[in-house]
N, C-alpha and C positions, 0 to 999 in steps of 0.2 A: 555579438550582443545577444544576449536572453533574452525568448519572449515574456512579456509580463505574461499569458497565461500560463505559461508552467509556474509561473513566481505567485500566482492567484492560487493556483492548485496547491502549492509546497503550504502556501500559509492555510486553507482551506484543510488541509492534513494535519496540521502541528495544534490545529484549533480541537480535533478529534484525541490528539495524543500522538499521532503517526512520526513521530522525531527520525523515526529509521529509515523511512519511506520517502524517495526523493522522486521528481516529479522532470521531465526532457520535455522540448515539444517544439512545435514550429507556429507561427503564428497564421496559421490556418484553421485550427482547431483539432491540431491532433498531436495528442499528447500519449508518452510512455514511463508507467510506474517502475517503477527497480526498489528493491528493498527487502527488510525483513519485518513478521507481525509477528505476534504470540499464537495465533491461533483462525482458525479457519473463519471465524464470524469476524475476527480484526478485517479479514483481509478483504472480504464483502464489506464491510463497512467502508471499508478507504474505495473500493471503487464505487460505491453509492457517492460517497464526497466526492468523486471524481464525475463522474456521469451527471452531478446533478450542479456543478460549476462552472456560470455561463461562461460560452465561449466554447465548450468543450464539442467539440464534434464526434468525434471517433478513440475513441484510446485500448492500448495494447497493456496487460498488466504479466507483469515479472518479477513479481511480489513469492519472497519465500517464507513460507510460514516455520517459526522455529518447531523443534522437535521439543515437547514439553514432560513432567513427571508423569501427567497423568494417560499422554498415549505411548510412554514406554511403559508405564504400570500395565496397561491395558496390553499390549503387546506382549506380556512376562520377562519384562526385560527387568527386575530387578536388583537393580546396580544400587550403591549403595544402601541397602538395607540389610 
C-alpha cells in the first residue's frame, strides 16, 4: 500500500505543474523525488513544494533537469540553426 504522504506530495507537485515528477516515500516522513523539470528554478521550486508539505521530514531529490535551447545556444551547440 502507498503512503498517503507521497500521494499528498505527488498532488502538492501537479498543483505547481510538476506532471513529470513523481514522488516514493514511507510513512515516516521521508520521501524521494524522481523525475524530469525544464530547468534549474523548476527543480527548486518542486523541492520547496516538497520541504514545505506537512508530514514531510527528510527527502532525497532525483530530479533531472531537461537540456534546453537556451543552454545549448549558450554552450555553442547550435543544432538546428
Amino acid at each position: 500500500m502507498r503512503c498517503q504522504l507521497a500521494e499528498r506530495v505527488e498532488k502538492a507537485l501537479v498543483k505547481f505543474g510538476f506532471s513529470e515528477v513523481n514522488a516514493s516515500g514511507d510513512c515516516h516522513g521521508e520521501v524521494k523525488l524522481t523525475g524530469t523539470v525544464a530547468n534549474p528554478n523548476d527543480r527548486a521550486l518542486a523541492c520547496a513544494v516538497v520541504c514545505t508539505t506537512p508530514g514531510v521530514r527528510t527527502f532525497s531529490v532525483k530530479i533531472t533537469v531537461a537540456e534546453s535551447e537556451f543552454v545549448r545556444a549558450r554552450e555553442g551547440d547550435h543544432r538546428g540553426s
